[in-house]
C-alpha positions in Angstrom: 3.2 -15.5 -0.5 4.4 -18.7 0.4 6.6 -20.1 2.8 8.1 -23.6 4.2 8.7 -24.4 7.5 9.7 -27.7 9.1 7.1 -29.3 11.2 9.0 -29.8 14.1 10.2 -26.8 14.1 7.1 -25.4 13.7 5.7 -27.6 16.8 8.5 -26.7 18.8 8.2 -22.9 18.3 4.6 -23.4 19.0 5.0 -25.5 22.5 2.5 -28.2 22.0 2.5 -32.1 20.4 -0.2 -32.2 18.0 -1.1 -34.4 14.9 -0.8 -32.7 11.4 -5.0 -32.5 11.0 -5.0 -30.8 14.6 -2.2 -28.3 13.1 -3.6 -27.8 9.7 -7.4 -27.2 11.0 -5.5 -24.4 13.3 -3.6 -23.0 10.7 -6.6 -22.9 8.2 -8.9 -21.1 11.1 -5.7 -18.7 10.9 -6.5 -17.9 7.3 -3.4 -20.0 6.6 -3.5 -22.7 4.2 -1.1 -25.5 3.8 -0.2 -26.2 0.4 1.6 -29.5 0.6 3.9 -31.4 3.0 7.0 -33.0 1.8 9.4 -34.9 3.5 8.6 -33.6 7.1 8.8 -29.7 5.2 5.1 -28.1 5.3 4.3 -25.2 2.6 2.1 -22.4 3.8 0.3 -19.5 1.9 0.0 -17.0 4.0 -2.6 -14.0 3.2 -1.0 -10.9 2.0 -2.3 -8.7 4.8 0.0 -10.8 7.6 3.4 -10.1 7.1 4.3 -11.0 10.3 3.8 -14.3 9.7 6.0 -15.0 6.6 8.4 -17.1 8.9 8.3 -20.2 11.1 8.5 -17.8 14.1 5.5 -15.5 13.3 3.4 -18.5 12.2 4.0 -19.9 15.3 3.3 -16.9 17.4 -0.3 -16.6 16.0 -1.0 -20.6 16.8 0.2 -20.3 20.6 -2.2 -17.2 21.0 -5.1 -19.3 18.9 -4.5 -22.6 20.4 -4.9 -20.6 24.3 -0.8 -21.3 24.9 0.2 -17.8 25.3 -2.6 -15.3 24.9 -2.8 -11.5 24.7 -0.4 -9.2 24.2 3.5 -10.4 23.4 5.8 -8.6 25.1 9.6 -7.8 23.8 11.2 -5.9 26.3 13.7 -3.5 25.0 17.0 -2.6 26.2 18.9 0.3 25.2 22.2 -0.3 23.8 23.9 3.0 23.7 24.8 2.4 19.8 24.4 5.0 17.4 23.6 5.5 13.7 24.9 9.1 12.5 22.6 10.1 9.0 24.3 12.2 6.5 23.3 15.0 4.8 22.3 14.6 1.0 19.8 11.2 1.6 16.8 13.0 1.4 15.8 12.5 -2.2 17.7 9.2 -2.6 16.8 7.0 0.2 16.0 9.1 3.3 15.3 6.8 6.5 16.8 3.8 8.5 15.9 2.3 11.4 18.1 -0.5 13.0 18.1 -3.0 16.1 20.3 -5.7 17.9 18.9 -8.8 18.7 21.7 -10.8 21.1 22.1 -14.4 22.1 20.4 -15.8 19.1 20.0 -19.5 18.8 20.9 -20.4 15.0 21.6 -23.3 12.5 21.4 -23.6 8.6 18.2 -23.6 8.6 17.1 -21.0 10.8 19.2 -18.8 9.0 17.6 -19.5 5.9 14.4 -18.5 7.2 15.9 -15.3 8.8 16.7 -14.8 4.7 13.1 -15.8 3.0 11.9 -13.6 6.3 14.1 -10.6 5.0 13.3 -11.1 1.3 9.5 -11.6 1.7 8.9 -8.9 3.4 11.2 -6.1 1.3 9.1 -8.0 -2.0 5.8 -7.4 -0.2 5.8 -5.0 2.4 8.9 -2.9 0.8 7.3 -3.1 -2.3 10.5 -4.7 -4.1 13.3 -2.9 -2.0 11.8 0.9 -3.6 9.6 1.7 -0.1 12.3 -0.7 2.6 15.0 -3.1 2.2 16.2 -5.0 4.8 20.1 -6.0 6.2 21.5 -8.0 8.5 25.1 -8.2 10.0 27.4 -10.1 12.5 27.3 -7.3 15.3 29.7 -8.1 16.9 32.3 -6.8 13.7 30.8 -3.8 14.0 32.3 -0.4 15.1 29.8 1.8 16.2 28.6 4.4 15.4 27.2 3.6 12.0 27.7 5.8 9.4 24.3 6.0 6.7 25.9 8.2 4.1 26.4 9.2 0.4 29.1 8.5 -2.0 30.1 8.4 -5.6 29.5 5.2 -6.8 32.9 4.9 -8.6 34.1 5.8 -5.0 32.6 2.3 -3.7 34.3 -0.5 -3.8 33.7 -3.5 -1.7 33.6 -7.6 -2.1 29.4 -7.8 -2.3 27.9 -10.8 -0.7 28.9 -14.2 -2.2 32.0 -12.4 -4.1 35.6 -12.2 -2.7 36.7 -9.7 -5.7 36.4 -6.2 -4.4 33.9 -4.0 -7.1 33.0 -0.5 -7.6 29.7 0.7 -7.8 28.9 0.6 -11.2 30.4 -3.1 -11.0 28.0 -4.1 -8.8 25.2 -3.2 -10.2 26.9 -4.4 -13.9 27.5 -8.1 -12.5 25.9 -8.7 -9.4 22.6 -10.6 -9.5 20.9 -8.1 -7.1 22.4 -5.2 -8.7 21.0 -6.6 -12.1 17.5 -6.9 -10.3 17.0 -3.4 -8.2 20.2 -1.4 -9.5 17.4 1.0 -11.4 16.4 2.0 -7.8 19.4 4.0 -7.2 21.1 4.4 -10.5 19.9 7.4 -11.9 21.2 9.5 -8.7 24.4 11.2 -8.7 24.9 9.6 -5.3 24.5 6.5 -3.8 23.5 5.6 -0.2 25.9 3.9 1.8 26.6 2.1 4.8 29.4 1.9 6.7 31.1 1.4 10.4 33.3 3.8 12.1 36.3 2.1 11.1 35.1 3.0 7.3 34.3 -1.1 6.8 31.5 -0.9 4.7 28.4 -2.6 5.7 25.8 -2.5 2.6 25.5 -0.6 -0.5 21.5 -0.5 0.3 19.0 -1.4 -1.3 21.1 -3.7 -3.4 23.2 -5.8 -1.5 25.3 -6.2 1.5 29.2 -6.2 2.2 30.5 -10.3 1.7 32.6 -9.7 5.0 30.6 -8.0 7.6 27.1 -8.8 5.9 27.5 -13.1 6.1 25.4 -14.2 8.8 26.2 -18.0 10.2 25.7 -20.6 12.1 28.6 -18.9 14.6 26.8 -15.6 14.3 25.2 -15.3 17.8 24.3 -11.5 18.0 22.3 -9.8 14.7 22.5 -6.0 13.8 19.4 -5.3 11.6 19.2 -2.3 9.0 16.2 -1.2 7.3 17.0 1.9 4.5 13.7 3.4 2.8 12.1 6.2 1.1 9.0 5.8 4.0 9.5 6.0 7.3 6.3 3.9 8.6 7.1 1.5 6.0 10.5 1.1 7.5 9.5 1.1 11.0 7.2 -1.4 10.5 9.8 -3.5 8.2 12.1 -3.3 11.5 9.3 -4.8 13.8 8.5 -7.7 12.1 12.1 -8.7 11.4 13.8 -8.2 15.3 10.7 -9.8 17.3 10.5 -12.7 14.5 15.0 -13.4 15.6 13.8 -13.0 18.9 11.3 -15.5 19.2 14.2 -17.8 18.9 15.4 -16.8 22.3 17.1 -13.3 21.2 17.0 -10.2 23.5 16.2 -7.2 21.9 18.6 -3.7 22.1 18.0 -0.7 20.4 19.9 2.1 18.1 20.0 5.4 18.2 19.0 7.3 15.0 20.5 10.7 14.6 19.6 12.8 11.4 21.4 15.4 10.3 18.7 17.9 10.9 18.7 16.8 14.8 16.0 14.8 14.7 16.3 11.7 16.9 14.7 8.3 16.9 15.2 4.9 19.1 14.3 2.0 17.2 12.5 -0.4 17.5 10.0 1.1 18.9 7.8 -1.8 20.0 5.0 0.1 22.3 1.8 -1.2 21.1 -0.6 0.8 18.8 -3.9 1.9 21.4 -7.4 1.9 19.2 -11.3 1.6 20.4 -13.6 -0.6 19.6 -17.5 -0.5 19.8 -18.7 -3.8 21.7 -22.1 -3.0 19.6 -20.8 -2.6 16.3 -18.7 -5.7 16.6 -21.8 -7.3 17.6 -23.8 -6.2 14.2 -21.3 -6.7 11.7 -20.5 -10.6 13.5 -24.3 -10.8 13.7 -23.9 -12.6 17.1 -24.3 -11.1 20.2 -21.0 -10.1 22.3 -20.4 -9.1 25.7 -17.4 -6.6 26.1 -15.7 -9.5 28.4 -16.4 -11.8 25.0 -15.0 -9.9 22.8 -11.6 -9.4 25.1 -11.3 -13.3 25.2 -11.3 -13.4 21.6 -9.0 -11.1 21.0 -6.8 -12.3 23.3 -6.6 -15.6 21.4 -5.6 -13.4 18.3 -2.6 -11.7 20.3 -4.2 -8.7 21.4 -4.7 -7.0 25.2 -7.9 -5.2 25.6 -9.7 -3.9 28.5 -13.1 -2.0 29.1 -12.6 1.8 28.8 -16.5 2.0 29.4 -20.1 0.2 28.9 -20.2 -1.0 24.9 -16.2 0.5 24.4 -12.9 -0.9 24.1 -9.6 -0.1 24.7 -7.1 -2.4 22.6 -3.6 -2.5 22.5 -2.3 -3.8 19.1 1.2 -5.0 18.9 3.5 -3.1 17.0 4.0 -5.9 14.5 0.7 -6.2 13.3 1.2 -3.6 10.2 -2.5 -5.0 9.0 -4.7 -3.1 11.0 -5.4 0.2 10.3 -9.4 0.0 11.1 -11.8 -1.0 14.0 -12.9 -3.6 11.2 -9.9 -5.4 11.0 -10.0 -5.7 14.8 -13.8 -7.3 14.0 -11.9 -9.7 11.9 -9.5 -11.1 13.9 -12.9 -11.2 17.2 -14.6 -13.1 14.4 -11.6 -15.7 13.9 -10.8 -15.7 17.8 -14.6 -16.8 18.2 -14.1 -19.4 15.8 -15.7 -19.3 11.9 -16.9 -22.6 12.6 -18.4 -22.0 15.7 -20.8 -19.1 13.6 -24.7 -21.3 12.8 -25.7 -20.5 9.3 -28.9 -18.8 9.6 -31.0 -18.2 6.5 -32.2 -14.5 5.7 -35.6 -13.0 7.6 -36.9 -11.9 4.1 -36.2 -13.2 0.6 -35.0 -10.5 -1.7 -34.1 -10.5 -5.6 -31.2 -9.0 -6.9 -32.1 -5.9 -9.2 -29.4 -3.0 -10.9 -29.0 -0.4 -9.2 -30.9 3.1 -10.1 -27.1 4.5 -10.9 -26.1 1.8 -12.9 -29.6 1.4 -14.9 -28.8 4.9 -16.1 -25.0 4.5 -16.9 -26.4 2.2 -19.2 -29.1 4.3 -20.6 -26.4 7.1 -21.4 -24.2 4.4 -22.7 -26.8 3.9 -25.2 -27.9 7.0 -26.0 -24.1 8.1 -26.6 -23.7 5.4 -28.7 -26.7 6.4 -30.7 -25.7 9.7 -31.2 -22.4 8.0 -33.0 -20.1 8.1 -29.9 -17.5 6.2 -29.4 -16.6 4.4 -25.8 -13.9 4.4 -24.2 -12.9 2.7 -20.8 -9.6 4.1 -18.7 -8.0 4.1 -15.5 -9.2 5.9 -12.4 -6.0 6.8 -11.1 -4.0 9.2 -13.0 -1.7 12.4 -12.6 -1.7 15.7 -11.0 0.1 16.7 -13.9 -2.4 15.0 -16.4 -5.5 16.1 -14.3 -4.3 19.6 -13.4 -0.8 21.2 -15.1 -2.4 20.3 -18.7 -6.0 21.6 -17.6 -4.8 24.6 -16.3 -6.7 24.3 -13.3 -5.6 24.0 -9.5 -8.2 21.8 -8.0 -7.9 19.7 -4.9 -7.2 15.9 -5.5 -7.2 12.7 -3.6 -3.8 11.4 -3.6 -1.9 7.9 -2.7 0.3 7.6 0.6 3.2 5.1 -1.8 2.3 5.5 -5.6 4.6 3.4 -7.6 4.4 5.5 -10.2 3.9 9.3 -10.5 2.0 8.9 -13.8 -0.9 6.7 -11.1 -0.9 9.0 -7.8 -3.8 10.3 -7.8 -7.8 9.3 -7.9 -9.4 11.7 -10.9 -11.3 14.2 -10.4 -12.5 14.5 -14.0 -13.0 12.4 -16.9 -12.1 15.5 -19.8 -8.4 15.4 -19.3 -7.9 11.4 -19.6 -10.4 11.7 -22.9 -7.9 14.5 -24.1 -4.9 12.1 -23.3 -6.3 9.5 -25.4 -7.4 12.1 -28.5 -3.3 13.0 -28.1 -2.0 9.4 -28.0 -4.8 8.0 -30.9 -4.4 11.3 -33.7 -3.3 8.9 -36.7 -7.3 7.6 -36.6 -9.5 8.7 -39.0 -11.4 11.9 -37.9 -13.8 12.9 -36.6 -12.9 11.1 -33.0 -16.1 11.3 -31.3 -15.7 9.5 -28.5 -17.5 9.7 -24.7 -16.7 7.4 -21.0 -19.4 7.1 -18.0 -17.4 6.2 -15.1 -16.4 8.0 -11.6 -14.8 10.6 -10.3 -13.4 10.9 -6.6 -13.2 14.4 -4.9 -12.2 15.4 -1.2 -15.1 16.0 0.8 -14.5 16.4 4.8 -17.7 15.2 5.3 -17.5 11.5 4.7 -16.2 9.0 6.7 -13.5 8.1 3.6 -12.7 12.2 3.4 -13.5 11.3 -0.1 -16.8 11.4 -2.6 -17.2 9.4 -5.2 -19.5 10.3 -8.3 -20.8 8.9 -11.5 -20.0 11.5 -14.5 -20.0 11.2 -18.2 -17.7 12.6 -20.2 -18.1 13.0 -24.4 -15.4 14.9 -27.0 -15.8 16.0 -30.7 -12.1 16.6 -32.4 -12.1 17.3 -36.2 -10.3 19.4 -38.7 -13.0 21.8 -38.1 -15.9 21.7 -34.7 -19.0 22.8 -34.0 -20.1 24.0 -30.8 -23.5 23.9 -32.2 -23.6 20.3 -32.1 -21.9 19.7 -29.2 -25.0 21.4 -27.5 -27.4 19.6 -29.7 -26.0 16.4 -28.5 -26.0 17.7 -25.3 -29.7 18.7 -25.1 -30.3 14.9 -26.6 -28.9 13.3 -23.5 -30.1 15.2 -21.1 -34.0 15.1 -22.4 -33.2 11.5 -23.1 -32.2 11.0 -19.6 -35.9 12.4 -18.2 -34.2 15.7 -17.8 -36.4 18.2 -20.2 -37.3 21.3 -18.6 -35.0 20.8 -15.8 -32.0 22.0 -17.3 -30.4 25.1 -18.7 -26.9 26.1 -20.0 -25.0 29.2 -18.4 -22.4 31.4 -20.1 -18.8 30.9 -17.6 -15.5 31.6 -17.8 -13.5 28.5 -17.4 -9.4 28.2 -18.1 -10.0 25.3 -19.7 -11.8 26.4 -22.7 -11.6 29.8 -25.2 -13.1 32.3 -23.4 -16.7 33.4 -24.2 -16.9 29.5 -25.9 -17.7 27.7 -22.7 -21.0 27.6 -20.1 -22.1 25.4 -17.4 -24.8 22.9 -17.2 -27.0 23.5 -14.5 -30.0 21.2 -13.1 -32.5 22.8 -11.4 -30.4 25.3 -10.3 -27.3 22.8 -9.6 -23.9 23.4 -11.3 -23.2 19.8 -12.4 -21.0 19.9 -15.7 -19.8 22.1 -18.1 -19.0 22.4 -22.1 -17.0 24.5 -24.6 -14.2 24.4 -26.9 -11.2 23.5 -25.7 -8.0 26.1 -25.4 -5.4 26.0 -27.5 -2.8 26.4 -24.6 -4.8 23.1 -23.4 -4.4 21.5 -26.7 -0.5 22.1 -26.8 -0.4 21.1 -23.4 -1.5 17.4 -24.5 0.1 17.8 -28.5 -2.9 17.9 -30.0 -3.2 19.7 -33.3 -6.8 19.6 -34.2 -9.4 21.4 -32.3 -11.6 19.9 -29.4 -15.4 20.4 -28.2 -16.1 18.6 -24.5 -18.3 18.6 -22.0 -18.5 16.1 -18.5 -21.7 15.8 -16.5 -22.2 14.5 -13.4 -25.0 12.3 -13.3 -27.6 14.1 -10.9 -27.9 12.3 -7.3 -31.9 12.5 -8.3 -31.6 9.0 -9.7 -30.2 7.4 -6.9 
């Protein structure tokens, strides 16, 4: 994502005269890099995992930590305003949470107020995922009549002039002829409902996500005190969303007030919530993975220069404080990161390796290939596909209830989940490819990811390989044949047996597991029919998925 910012500005926010190589060598030990400067206007790329710096006013937050101007921990006291924002029943599948703030005595001109707006739409394209997860709105607070009302209405019901228009529209209007409406109307357009925001007087503020009111949503150069919305379908996301925009205003001199969220169930929040985040770090480990040797009072100094307070909660351990902007770390690695760029990257001597090594394939991936080959021998055809897929797909069609590892913010519901077997997305392509010529023989060695408590990730990943017959008529027969091919094939012989089980999946008494040396590690049989009608396929099916055995690791 790129941004501009003006380099006076930029030098002013920051508090110290410097030349443009001094600022760019900063900025690039930031993991910012300038792109070009034109007439006095410097473009950055900032790295997707800082979203607090897609404005002048983070970027130059960062640089007075970096550059030893104002280290550790920035503060943003927080005053309680007394305002309220009353939540309405019926949001809960549409667009369930807001969180809001006041930022007072704000310093603006054209141009800050054009980075207030690239500020707001960055981060609802990045971190709001294009307005579905947070959207972001900001109003002349002082028009306001609290409380705010976050409600539902018909859209045919809502009329208001949108920003930029004088002509009062509908709902359905808005989203017909508005720019924004043309670009994120789908959001809310298939609900009978739409969200709605509005003061107590019944001025309306924003139809959210799409766009806000054109007389109490026009921030200016007049505008002096800011009340900031942000509507989403995830609260964390919103949150977050919420930081980033009220500390970046206040950095231009703004004090901060909060809101009072009340939900119709009773729940209550006051946002912002600006406490920082509390994590430990292990002096030791930061030592190995940097590969120089820290002291715990090292490692506090360079965190400090990347905006971070930290203090020794014992010998080799930690205690950080991680502002609540900061929506990138989520692991005592990224804290590693930003020690490693607080040191300095150039300040790290290159050191050549203690042993010289080759690189070689590894044991799991010499015998993907070997089955590759094999399958292929045996007239299979490969197949490569996604390894995120659907409950629905992986489970509903399969008849089977297993546990899966699912996403926190899928996009889509048809990629939510990590698969937990191969069979079902081999089945979805037999379904979507029945026009080919049969037989389909066709086969895919990839993983699978399953929950397992145990590991560090909760998760386990494992190689498998999956193969399918489909024909006007199958043969079991030589679905075992096959079968028996790979496996001796694979330095298996003797090591392996089939046993007779009952599996959901397939006909009954036409299915058995494949064990290895005892170990239940695949399966086979014909496919049901309820199966087969589940995925519209008409022709019947023989399968069978192995894992491949940890023994070749």
């Amino acid at each position: 994502m790129n941004i501009k910012c003006r380099i006076t500005d930029l030098l002013a926010l920051t508090g110290r005269k410097m030349s443009i190589k001094k600022l760019e060598d900063a900025l690039f030990m930031l993991k910012v890099e300038v792109e070009g400067i034109d007439e006095g206007i410097m473009e950055l790329e900032i790295n997707p995992d800082r979203p607090d710096m897609l404005s002048a006013e983070g970027v130059a937050r960062a640089l007075r930590a970096f550059l030893n101007i104002e280290t550790g921990l920035k503060k943003y006291p927080v005053r309680k305003s007394k305002n309220e924002v009353i939540v309405s029943k019926g949001l809960k599948k549409i667009r369930e949470f807001i969180a809001c703030g006041i930022v007072k005595d704000v310093k603006t001109s054209d141009e800050i107020i054009k980075g207030y707006m690239h500020l707001q739409e960055a981060l609802t394209t990045t971190h709001g995922r294009n307005r579905k997860k947070a959207s972001i709105g900001l109003y002349v607070y002082d028009d306001i009549t609290f409380p705010v009302h976050y409600t539902v209405q018909t859209p045919e019901k809502i009329r208001f002039a949108p920003l930029g228009y004088d002509e009062v529209m509908n709902g359905p209007e808005i989203l017909e002829t508005h720019e924004k409406g043309q670009m994120f109307g789908s959001i809310i357009s298939n609900f009978r409902k739409w969200p709605l925001l509005t003061d107590d007087t019944g001025n309306i503020l924003s139809l959210p996500p799409i766009i806000n009111s054109n007389t109490l949503g026009q921030v200016d150069i007049s505008t002096r005190n800011i009340f900031v919305e942000v509507t989403g379908t995830h609260l964390p996301t919103v949150k977050q969303a919420l930081n980033i925009m009220i500390t970046s205003i206040a950095e231009r001199g703004g004090s901060i007030e909060s809101v009072t969220i009340k939900y119709p169930d009773g729940t209550i929040h006051e946002t912002p919530d600006l406490a920082p985040i509390e994590m430990i770090l292990d002096t030791d480990m930061t030592s190995r993975y940097i590969g120089i040797e820290f002291a715990d009072n090292d490692v506090i100094e360079c965190l400090s220069r990347m905006g971070y307070s930290a203090r020794v909660a014992k010998k080799n351990t930690l205690r950080v404080r991680v502002p609540a902007y900061r929506t990138d770390i989520m692991h005592p690695v990224d804290l590693i990161e930003d020690v490693a760029i607080g040191y300095g990257y150039n300040n790290l001597e290159p050191t050549l390796p203690t042993t010289m090594t080759a690189g070689k394939v590894l044991p799991t991936t010499r015998i993907k290939n070997k089955i590759r080959d094999i399958m292929i021998g045996m007239g299979y055809q490969e197949i490569l596909s996604f390894v995120m897929s659907s409950p629905e797909m992986l489970n509903d069609k399969m008849l089977r209830n297993e546990p899966l590892i699912t996403t926190g913010n899928p996009k889509s519901r048809d990629f939510s989940v990590l698969r937990n077997s191969i069979l079902p997305i081999l089945l979805d392509f037999v379904a979507r490819n029945q026009h080919a010529d049969l037989p389909i023989r066709i086969f895919e060695v990839g993983d699978i990811v399953t929950p397992d408590e145990s590991m560090e990730t909760r998760s386990s990943q494992q190689s498998s390989v999956c193969g399918l017959i489909t024909d006007i008529q199958v043969n079991l027969t030589e679905l075992m044949t096959n079968l028996g091919f790979l496996l001796r094939n694979m330095g298996l012989d003797s090591r392996f047996k089939f046993a007779a089980s009952d599996d959901v999946s397939f006909i009954d008494g036409r299915s058995a597991d494949i064990l290895i040396e005892g170990e239940k590690l695949g399966y086979f049989g014909e496919v049901s029919p309820e199966v087969l009608t589940n995925f519209n396929i008409i022709y019947p099916v023989v399968a069978f998925e192995l894992r491949i055995p940890k023994v070749f690791n």
